[in-house]
VEXVEXFI-969252 format. One line per field, with one value per residue (C-alpha): residue in three letters; x, y, z. Coordinates in steps of 0.2 Angstrom, whole numbers. Layout:
resn: ala|...
X: X|...
Y: Y|...
Z: Z|...
END
This chain:
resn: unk|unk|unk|unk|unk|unk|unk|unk|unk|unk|unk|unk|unk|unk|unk|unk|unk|unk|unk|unk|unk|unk|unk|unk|unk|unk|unk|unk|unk|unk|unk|unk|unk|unk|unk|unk|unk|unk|unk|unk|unk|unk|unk|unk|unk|unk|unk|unk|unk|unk|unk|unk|unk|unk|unk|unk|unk|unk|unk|unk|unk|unk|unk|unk|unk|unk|unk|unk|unk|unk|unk|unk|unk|unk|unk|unk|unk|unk|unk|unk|unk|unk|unk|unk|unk|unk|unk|unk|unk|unk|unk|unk|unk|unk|unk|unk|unk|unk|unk|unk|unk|unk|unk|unk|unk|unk|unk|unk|unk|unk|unk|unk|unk|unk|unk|unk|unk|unk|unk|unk|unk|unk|unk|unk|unk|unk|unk|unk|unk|unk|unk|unk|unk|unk|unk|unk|unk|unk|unk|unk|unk|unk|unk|unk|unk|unk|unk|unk|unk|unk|unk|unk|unk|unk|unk|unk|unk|unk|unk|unk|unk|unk|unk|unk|unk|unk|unk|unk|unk|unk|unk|unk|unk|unk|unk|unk|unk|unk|unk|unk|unk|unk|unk|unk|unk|unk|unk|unk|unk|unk|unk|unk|unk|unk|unk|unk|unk|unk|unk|unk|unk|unk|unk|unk|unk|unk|unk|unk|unk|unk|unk|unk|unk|unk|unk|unk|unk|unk|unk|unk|unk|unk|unk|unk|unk|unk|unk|unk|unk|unk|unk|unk|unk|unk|unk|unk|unk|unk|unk|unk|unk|unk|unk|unk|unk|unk|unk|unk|unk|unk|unk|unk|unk|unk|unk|unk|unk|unk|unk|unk|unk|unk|unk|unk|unk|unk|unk|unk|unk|unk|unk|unk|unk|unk|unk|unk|unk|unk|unk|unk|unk|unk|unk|unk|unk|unk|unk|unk|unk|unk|unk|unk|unk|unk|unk|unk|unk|unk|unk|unk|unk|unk|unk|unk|unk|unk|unk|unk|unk|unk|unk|unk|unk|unk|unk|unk|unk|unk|unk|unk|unk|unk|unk|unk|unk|unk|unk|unk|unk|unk|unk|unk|unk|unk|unk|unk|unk|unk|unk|unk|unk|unk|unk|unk|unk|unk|unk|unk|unk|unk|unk|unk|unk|unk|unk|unk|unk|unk|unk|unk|unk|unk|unk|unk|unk|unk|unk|unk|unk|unk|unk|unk|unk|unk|unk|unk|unk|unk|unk|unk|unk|unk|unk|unk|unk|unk|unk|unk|unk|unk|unk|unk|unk|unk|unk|unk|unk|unk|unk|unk|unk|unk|unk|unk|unk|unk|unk|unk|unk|unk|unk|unk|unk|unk|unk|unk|unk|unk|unk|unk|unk|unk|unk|unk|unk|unk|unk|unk|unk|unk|unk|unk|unk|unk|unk|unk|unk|unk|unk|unk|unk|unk|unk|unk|unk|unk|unk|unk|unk|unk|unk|unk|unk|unk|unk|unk|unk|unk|unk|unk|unk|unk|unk|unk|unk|unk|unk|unk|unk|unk|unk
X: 0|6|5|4|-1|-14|-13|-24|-6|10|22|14|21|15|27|28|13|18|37|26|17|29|41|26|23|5|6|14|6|13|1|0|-12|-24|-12|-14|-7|-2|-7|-24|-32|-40|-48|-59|-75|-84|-74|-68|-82|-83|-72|-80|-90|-94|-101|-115|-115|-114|-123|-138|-141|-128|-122|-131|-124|-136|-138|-129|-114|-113|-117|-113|-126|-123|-128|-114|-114|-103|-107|-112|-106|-117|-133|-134|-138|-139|-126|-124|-108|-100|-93|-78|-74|-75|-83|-91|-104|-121|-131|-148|-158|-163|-150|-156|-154|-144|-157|-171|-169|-157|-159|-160|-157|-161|-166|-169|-164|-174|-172|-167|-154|-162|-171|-165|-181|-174|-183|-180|-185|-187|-178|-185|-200|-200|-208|-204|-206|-203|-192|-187|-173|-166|-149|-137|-144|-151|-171|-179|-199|-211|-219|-229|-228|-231|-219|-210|-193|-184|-191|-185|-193|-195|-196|-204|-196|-203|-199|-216|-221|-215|-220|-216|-224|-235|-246|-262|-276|-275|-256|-244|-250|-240|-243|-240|-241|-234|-215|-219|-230|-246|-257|-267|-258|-265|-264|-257|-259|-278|-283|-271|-271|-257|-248|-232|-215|-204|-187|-188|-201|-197|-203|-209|-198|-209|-212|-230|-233|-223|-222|-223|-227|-234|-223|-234|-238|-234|-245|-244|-248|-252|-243|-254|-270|-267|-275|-266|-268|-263|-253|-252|-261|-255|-255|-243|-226|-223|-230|-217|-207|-193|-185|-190|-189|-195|-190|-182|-196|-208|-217|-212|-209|-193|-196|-184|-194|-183|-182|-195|-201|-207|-195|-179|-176|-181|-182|-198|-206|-225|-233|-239|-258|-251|-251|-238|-231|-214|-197|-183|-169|-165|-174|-158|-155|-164|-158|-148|-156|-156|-151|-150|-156|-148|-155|-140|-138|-151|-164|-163|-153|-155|-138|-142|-131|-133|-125|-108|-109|-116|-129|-137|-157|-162|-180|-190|-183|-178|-162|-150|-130|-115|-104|-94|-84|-65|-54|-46|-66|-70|-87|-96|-101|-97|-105|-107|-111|-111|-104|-114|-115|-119|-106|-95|-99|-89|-88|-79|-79|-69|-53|-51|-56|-41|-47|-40|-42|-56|-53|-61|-64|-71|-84|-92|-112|-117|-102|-94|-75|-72|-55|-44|-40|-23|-20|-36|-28|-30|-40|-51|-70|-81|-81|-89|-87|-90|-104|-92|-86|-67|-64|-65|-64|-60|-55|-42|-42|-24|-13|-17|-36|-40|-38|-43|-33|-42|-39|-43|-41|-39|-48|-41|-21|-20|-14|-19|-17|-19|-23|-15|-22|-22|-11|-25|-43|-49|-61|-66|-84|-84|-94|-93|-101|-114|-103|-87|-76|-75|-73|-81|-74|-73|-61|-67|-60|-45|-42|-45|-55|-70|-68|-77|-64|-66|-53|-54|-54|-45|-32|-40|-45|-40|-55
Y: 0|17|33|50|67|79|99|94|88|100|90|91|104|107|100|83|74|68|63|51|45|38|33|25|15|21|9|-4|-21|-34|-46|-42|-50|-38|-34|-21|-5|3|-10|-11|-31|-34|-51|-63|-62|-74|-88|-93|-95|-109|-107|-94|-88|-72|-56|-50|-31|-17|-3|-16|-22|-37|-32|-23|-20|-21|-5|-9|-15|-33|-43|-42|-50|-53|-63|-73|-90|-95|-115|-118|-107|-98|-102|-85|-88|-77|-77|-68|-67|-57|-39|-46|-61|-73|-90|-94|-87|-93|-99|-91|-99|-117|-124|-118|-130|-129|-126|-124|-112|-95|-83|-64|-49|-35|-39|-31|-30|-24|-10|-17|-28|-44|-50|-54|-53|-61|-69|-86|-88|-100|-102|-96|-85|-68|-73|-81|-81|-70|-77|-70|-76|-70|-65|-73|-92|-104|-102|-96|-91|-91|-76|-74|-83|-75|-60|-49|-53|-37|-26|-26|-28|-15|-17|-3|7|-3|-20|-27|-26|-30|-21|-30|-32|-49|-57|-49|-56|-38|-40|-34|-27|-18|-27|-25|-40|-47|-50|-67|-70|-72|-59|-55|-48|-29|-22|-3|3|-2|17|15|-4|2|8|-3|2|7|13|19|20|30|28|42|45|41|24|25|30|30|38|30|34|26|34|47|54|54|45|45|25|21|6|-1|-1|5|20|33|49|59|72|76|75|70|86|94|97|80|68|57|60|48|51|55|56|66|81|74|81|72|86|89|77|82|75|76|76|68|78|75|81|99|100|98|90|97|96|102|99|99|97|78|85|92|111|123|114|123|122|122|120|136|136|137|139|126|110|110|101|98|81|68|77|72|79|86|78|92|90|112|108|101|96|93|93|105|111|102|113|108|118|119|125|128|118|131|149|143|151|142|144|136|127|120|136|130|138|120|111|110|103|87|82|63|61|71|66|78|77|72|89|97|111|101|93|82|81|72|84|84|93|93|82|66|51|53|73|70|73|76|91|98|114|124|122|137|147|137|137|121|117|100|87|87|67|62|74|64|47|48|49|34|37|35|45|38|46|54|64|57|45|45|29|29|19|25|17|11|15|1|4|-16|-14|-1|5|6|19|25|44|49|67|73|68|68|51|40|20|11|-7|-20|-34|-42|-38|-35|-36|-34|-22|-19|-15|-6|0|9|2|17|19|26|11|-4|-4|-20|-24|-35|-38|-47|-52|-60|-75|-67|-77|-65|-64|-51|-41|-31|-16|-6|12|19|15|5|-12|-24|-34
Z: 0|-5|4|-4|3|-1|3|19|26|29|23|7|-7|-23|-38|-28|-33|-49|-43|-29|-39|-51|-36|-28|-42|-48|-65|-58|-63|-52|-43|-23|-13|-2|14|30|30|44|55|49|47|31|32|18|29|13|12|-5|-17|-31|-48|-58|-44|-42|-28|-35|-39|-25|-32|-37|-20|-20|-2|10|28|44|53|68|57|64|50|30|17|0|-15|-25|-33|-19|-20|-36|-52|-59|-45|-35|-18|-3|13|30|37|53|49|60|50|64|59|40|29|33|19|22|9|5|-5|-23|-38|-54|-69|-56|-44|-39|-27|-35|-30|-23|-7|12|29|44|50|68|57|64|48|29|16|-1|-18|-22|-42|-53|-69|-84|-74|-70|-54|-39|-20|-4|10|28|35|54|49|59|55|42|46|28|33|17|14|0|-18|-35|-28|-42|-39|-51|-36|-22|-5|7|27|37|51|65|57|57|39|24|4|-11|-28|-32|-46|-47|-59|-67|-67|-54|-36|-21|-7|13|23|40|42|48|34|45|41|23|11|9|-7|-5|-25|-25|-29|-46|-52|-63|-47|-43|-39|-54|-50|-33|-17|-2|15|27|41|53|41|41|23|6|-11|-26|-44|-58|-72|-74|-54|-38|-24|-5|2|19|22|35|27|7|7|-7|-9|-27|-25|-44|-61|-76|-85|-66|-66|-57|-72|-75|-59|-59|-40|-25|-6|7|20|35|43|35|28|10|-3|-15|-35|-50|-67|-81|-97|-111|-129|-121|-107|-99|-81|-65|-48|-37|-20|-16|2|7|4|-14|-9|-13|-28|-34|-46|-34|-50|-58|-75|-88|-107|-118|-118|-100|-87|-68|-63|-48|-34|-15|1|15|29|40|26|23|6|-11|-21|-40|-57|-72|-87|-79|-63|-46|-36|-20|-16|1|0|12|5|-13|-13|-20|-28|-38|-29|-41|-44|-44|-60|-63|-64|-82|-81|-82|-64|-61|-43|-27|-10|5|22|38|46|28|28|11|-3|-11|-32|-48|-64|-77|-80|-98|-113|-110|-102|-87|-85|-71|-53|-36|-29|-9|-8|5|4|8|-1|-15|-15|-22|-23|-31|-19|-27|-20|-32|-43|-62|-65|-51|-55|-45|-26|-9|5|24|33|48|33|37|21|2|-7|-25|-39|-52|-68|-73|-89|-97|-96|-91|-73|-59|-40|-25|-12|3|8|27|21|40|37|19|17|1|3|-13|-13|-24|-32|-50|-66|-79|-81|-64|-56|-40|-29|-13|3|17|32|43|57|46|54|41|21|13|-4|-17|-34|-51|-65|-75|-63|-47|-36|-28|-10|2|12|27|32|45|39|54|66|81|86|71|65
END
């Protein structure tokens, strides 16, 4: 693992980046396994999975961590290649992965993701489908044991269960007569099944559903408005017509408060993307992106951390709205940002953002960048200085991790930045064709992560994050 220093450290000096990078060994190919830096344990917490095996994609839900941090689940053909099934193992890599579902069989059965975890991180809600169907059944597993519990059949297994907040109901999609319902029913599977889109048979979750804070209700859409749901009993209310500002909302989520309901509206024939709020009764409707020249769009909306602010993409520049006064301002204002934001996420006490824009037109001229909310002065993390474009940053605001496509363009670094000391740790593993998956457990503590490719075998990797006790 290499170290280099950013301008948040005083030993760095400008001029030096370049020469440590080389001396470092940036491009180099040669094959190191996954090894601590600094003292800090990185352990396989899978096991090795079956040749030709592989971890099931992050960002699509492949590998969730409970709440508490205890437990990683995640779905790999682990046992049988190419038969995805589902496992819980412990965040601290202390005794093997659990198999959570009934052993699936090959040409018959898989398990697919997405699925959920309860909210109290007790409880595992998977689909078990059958080859060949586009439907399959709704399992509920405690997490730390083999004990799958049927819950429904018929279910929709490309959406993805959802748990409410108090862990006693769970929402999915299911066969209808008409053809696919919403559905709330008892986590254990006892109760009726009550249909929560019955005012909207074509209601049913498309790309995403939100959940109340309070988790009594969600909003949903039906690609052409936006309904509130009461989870408990299925009653919806419309908060938008198809001829409103909200037809064809695409992603949504509300206040922190609970008391306003933030939507972004994709781009269509006779306009281009925005982002609005409206009230849970549907009042006081209103644009909260800056209306801008014809063709330029706002995109991707994120809430901060207190809920006063929206962050959302435009033209290549990054803004900010305050959701109650409807002021707003670019923060993307550094001289060296050329445009073209990448991702963004801001810190937990929503005073920074973080970006990736471009820097020029070469395929490496992208970097990541730091700005002030409220005022803007972004500047260049001059460690993530070139190559750097995909990143997470941990909840506590203290770490950035970032993969860096290499030189030859068939393999990608991994590193993790101490945002605090300025230190940049690369992680080794593979000559060529590899790629790597990553996430940041809530608690800031633990990276969880995974490489595929070439002849890698997958494994799941846990690495402490910061100096304390090894895992």
């Amino acid at each position: 693992m290499d170290t280099v220093k950013t301008p948040h450290s005083r030993s760095f000096r400008r001029g030096m980046l370049s020469a440590c990078l080389v001396f470092t060994g940036l491009f180099s190919f040669d094959f190191v396994l996954p090894v601590a830096a600094q003292g800090l344990a990185v352990k396989n917490i899978s096991g090795n999975l079956v040749a030709g095996g592989e971890i099931q994609n992050f960002d699509g839900n492949g590998v969730q961590i409970s709440a508490q941090n205890e437990y990683v689940v995640y779905v790999a053909d682990q046992d049988i290649e190419n038969v995805p099934e589902i496992y819980s193992t412990r965040m601290d890599g202390r005794g093997a992965a659990i198999k959570l579902n009934s052993p699936a069989v090959e040409g018959q059965t898989f398990v697919r993701q997405p699925f959920a975890i309860s909210s109290d991180g007790s409880r595992v809600f998977f689909y078990v489908q059958d080859f060949g169907t586009e439907t399959g059944s709704l399992y509920a597993s405690p997490i730390d044991e083999f004990a799958p519990l049927l819950v429904d059949t018929g279910v929709r297994t490309s959406i993805a269960p959802i748990v409410n907040f108090d862990g006693t109901r769970v929402i999915y999609a299911a066969s209808t007569e008409e053809g696919f319902g919403v559905f709330s029913k008892n986590v254990d599977g006892t109760s009726q099944r009550i249909q929560v889109n019955a005012a909207d048979s074509n209601l049913f979750f498309t790309s995403r559903v939100s959940f109340a804070p309070d988790g009594r209700n969600i909003v949903v859409s039906n690609l052409e408005d936006l309904f509130v749901v009461d989870t408990n009993d299925g009653s919806a209310l419309q908060l938008s017509t198809g001829t409103s500002s909200a037809r064809g909302a695409e992603l949504y989520f509300y206040s922190n408060d609970g008391s306003r309901i933030v939507f972004w509206v994709g781009a269509s024939t006779t306009r281009d993307a925005e982002v609005y709020t409206v009230n849970l009764d549907g009042s006081d409707l209103r644009q909260l992106s800056r209306t801008f020249s014809p063709g330029v769009g706002a995109g991707f909306p994120t809430l901060t951390a207190d809920g006063e602010k929206v962050l959302y993409a435009a033209g290549g520049d990054l803004y900010s709205v305050n959701i109650q006064s409807g002021s707003d301002n670019l923060i993307s204002d550094a001289p060296q940002d050329a445009g073209g934001i990448f991702e963004f996420k801001s810190t937990s006490d929503s005073q920074r953002v973080f970006y990736s824009s471009r820097t020029g037109s070469g395929i490496f001229d992208f970097a990541v960048f730091s700005a002030d909310i409220e005022n803007g002065n972004s500047e260049r993390i001059s460690a993530l200085n070139s190559g750097f474009s995909s990143f997470k940053l941990s909840n506590d605001g203290k770490f950035l991790v970032s993969l860096r496509q290499r030189s030859n363009f068939a393999a990608y670094d991994l590193y993790v930045l101490n945002i605090e000391t300025g230190e940049l740790d690369r992680l080794d593993v593979g000559p060529t064709n590899f790629r790597a998956q990553f996430v940041i457990t809530n608690d800031s503590q633990y990276l969880i992560y995974s490489y595929f490719g070439g002849d890698i075998i997958p494994r799941l990797y846990a690495r402490r994050l910061s100096q304390g006790p090894t895992l």
